[in-house]
C-alpha positions in Angstrom: 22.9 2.8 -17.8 22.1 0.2 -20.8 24.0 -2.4 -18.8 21.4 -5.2 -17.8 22.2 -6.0 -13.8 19.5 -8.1 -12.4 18.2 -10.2 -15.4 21.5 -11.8 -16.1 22.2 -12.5 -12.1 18.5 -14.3 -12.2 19.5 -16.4 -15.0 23.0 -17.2 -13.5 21.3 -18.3 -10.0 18.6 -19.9 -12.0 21.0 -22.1 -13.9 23.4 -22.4 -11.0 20.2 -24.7 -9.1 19.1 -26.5 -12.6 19.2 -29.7 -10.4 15.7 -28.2 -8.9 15.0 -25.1 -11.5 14.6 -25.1 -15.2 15.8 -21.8 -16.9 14.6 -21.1 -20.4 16.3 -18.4 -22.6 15.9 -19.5 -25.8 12.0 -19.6 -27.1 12.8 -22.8 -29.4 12.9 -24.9 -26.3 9.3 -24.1 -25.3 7.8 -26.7 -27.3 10.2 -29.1 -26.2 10.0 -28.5 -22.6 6.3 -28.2 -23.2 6.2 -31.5 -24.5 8.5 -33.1 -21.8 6.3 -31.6 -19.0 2.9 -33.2 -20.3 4.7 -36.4 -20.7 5.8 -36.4 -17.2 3.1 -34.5 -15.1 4.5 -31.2 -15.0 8.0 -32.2 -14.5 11.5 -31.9 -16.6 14.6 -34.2 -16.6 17.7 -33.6 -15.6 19.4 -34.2 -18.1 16.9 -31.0 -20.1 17.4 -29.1 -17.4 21.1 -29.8 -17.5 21.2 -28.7 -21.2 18.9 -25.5 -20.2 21.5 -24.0 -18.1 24.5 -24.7 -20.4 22.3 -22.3 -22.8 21.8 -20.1 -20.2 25.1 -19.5 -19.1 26.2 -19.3 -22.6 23.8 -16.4 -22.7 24.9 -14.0 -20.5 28.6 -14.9 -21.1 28.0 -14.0 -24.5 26.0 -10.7 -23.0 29.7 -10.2 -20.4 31.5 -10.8 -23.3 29.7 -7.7 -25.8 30.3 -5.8 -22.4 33.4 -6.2 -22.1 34.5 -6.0 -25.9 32.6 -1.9 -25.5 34.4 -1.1 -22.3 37.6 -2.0 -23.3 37.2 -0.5 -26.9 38.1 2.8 -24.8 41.3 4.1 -23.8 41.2 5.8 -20.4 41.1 9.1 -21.7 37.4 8.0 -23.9 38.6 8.2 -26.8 37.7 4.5 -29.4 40.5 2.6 -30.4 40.0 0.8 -33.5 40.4 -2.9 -31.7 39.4 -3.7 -27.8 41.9 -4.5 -25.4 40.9 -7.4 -24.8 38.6 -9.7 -27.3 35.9 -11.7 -26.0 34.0 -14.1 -28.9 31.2 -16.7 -28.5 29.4 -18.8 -31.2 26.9 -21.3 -31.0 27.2 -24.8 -32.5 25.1 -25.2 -35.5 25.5 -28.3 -36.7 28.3 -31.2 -36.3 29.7 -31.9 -39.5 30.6 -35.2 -41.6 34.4 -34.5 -41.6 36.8 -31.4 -41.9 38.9 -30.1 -45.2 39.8 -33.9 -45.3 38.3 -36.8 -44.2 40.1 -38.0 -41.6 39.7 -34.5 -39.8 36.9 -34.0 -37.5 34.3 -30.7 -37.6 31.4 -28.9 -36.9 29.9 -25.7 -38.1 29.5 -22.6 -35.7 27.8 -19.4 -36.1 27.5 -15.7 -34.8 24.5 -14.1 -33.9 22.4 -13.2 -36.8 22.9 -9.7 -38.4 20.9 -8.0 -41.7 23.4 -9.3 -44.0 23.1 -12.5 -45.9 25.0 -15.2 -45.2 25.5 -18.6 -45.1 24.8 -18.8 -41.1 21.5 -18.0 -42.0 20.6 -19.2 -45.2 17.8 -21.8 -45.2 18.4 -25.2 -46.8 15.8 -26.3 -48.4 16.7 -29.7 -50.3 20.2 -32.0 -50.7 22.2 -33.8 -48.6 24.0 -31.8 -45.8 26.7 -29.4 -46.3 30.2 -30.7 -46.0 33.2 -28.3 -44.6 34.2 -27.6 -47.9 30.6 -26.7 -49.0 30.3 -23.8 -46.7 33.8 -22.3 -47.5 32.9 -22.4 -50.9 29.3 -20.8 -50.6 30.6 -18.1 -48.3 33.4 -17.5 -51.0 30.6 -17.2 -54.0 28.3 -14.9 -51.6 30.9 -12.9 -50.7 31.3 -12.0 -53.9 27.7 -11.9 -55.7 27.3 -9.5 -52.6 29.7 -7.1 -54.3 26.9 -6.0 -57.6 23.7 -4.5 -58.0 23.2 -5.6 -61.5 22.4 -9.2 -62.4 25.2 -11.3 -61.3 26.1 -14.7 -61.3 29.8 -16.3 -60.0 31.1 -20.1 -59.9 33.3 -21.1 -57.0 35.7 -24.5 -57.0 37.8 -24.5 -54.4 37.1 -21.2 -52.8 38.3 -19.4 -56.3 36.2 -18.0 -58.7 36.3 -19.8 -62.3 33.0 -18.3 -63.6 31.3 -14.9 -63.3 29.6 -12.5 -65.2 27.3 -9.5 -64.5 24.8 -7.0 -66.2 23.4 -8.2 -69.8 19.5 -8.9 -70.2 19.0 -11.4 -67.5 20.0 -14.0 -64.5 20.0 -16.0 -67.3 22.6 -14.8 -69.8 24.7 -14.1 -66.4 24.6 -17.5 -65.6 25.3 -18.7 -68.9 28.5 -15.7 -69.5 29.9 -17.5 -66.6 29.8 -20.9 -66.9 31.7 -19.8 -70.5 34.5 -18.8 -68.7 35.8 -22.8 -67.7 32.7 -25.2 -68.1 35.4 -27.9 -66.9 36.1 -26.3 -63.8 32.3 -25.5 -63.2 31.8 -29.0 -62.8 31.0 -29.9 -58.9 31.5 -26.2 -58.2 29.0 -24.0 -56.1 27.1 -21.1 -57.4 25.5 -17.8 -56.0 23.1 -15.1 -57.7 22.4 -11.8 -56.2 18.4 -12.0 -57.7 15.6 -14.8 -57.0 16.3 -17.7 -59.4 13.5 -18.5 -61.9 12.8 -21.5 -63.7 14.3 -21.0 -66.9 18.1 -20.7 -64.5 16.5 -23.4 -62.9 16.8 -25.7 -65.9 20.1 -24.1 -67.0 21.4 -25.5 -64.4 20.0 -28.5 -63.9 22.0 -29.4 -67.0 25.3 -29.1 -65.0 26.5 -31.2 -61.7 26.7 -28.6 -58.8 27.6 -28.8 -55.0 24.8 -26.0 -54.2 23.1 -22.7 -55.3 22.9 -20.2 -53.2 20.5 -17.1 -53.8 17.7 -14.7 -52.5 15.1 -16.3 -53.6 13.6 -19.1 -55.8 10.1 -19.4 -57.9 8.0 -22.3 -57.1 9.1 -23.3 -61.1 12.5 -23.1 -59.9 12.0 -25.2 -57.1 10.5 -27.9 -59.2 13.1 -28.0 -61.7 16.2 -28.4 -59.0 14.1 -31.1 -56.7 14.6 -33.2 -59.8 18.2 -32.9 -58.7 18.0 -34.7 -55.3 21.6 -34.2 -54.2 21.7 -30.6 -55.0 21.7 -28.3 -51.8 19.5 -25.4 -52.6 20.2 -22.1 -49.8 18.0 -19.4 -49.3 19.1 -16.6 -47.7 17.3 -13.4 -46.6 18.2 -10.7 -48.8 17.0 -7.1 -47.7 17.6 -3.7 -50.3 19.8 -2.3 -47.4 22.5 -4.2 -45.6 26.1 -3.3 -44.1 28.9 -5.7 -43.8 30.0 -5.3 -40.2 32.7 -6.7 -38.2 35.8 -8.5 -38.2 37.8 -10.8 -40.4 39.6 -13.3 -38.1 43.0 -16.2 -39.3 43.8 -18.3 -36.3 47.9 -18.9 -35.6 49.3 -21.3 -33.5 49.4 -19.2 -30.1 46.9 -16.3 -31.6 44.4 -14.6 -33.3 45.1 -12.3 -36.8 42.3 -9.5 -36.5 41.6 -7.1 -39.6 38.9 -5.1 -41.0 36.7 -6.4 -43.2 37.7 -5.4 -47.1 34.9 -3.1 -47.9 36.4 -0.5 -50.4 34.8 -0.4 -53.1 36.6 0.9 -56.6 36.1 4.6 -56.9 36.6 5.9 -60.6 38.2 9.8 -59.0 40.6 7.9 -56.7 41.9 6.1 -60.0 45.3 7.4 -61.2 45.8 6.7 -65.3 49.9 6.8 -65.8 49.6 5.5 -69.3 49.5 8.5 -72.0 46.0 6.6 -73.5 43.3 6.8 -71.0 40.9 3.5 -70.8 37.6 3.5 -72.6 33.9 3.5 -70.7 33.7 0.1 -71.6 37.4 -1.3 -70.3 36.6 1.5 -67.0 33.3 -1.0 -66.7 35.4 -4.0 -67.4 38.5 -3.1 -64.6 35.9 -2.0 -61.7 34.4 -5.9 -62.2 37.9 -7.3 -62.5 39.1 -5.5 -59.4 36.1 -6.4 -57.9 37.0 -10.0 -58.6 40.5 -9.8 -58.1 39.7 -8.9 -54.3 38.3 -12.8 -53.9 40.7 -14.5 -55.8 44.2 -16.0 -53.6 47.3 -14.2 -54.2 48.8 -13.8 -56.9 45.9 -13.2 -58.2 45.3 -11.9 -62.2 42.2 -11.5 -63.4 40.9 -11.4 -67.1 37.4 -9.6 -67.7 35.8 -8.9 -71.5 32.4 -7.5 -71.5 30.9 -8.1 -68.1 32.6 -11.6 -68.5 35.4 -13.2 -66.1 37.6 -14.9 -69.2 40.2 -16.4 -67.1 41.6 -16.5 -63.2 45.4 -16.9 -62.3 45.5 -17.9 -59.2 47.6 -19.1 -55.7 50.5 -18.3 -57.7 54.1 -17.6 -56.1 55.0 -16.0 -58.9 53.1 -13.4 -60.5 54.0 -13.6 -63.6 52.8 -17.2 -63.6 49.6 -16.2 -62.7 49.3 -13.8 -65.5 50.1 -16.9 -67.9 47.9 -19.2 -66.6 44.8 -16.5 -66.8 46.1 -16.4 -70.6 46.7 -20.4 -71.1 43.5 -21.7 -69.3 40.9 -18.9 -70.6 38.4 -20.7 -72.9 37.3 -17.1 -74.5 38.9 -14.7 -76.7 41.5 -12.7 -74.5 41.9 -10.0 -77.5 40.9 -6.6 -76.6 40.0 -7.4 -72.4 41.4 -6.1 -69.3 43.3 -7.5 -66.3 43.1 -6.6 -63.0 46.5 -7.5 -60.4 46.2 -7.3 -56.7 49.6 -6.7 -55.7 52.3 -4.9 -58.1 54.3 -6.1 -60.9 58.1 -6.2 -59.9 59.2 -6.8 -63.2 57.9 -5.9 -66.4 57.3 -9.5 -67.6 54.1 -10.0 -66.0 52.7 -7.1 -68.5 54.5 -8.9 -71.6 52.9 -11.6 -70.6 49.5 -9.6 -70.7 50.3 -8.5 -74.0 50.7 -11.4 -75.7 47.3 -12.6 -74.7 45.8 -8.9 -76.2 45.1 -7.2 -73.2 44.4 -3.5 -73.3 44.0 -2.3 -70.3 45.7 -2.8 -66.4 44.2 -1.9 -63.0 47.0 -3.0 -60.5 47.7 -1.2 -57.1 51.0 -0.1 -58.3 54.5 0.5 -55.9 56.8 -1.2 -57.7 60.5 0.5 -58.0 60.0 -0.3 -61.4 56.2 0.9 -62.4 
């Protein structure tokens, strides 16, 4: 009963006959077909009207297409399956872009219709030069993860890794400045995201450090000051409201197909937690594991994580070897390692990765465990 019949034929025959008909579906085109029809006595071009019905036929085979992904979401007996039959997706150009992950690769930037939840697609850029391929991975990265705390939080991404974060404490401020502690060399040319409005005072914190982009809920009119001294610096907006759920799909292209999965949305849940150690961790390492898990999740595999009070104090990362991952969280951190926590995302096979952990003072683990030898 919801399904829309005669609209959609009207703008198909409409767009079908855009040599004599100009459709309209989108109401930032007004203006410019306004414009175009004072300046030629009530007429439109061709070429517009051309350009009219490639939106218009994207339109409804976008509207087929959410049709057809609901229909065939159901087995014949009515019953949801957890993935449709057949998967139908459509984005709209944004913006072409300079070059690729390398220069000599060609790109452009493409987004989804616009849901509640902040994003990059729909963040507003208000100063810099434009954002570069590498750019938007990163910022997604770094609001993928702010997006994960209520408390003050501020996170560092180089390369779509995390090498800064810290949360909670008195302000924005002393988050900002926790996590640029954890590898100021790294931080250099890296993006950063905060999950509150950035005041002044951040403002000039960071003006004192060459960035990529900022990316945050809001700025003051200070703020925006301070960073338009920094012409080059891209400064995103994006909406943030109290309330917001992280829907859909996570997608990897493979020569030949498509990888679908859920979104990773689980959150660490204290009573699902199993200690197998006879001492039981403290309130304050239980604090500092859920924001190393919570870390771990956005860091590439093997991933280790080191976290001291609310601070990230060193990542090991893309590692084929997890043990060498756990060293390199130990060798690069710039901050005392005694007495933090580490967070794994995969088993340890072996025991060496923990005597590795050791070494560097940790007291406490939070790994997914399965190992034949845990």
């Amino acid at each position: 009963e919801n399904i829309d019949i005669g609209g959609p034929s009207m703008i198909r025959s409409a767009a079908k006959n855009h040599r004599f008909v100009t459709v309209i579906v989108d109401p930032a085109d007004y203006e410019v077909v306004l414009k175009e029809m004072r300046e030629a006595r009530g007429e439109t071009s061709l070429e517009t009207r051309y350009y009219l019905a490639s939106k218009a036929f994207a339109l409804t085979a976008r509207y087929d297409g959410a049709i057809s992904n609901y229909l065939s979401s159901f087995k014949e007996s009515k019953e949801s399956e957890e993935f449709p039959g057949t998967l139908t997706l459509q984005f709209s150009k944004r913006q072409d872009l300079r070059y690729g992950e390398n220069p000599h690769q060609r790109a452009a930037f493409y987004v989804e219709p616009a849901g509640d939840e902040p994003t990059v697609a729909n963040a507003v850029c208000h100063q810099g030069k434009e954002l570069s391929f590498n750019n938007i991975l990163d910022a997604d990265g770094a609001l993928n993860l702010v997006k994960e705390f209520q408390a003050p939080t501020a996170v560092i991404i180089k390369h779509t890794n995390p090498c800064g974060a810290a949360t909670g404490g008195a302000s924005l401020l002393d988050a900002y400045r926790r996590a640029q502690q954890t590898d100021p060399v790294s931080a250099f040319g890296g993006i950063v995201a905060f999950n509150r409005q950035v005041d002044e005072a951040v403002a000039e914190e960071l003006a004192k450090t060459f960035l990529e982009a900022i990316i945050a809920p809001g700025y003051t009119e200070g703020a925006r000051r301070v960073l338009a001294t920094k012409k080059n610096l891209r400064v995103l907006e994006t909406p943030w409201p109290a309330h917001f759920e992280r829907q859909g799909f996570e997608l990897k292209k493979v020569a030949g197909g498509l990888l679908v999965q859920e979104r990773d949305n689980v959150l660490y849940e204290r009573p699902r937690i199993k200690v197998v150690t006879k001492r039981a961790p403290t309130e304050r390492e239980f604090d500092d594991l859920t924001f190393a898990w919570t870390i771990c999740k956005h860091v590439k595999s093997n991933a280790i994580v080191y976290v001291h009070g609310g601070q990230l104090v060193g990542v090991g990362a893309g590692q084929m070897s997890r043990v060498d991952s756990v060293r390199i969280a130990r060798d690069k951190a710039r901050l005392p390692t005694q007495g933090a926590v580490m967070a794994s995302d995969a088993f340890f096979p072996f025991r060496d990765g923990l005597d590795e952990a050791a070494k560097a003072g940790i007291k406490a683990v939070i790994q997914p465990g399965g190992s034949m030898r845990d």
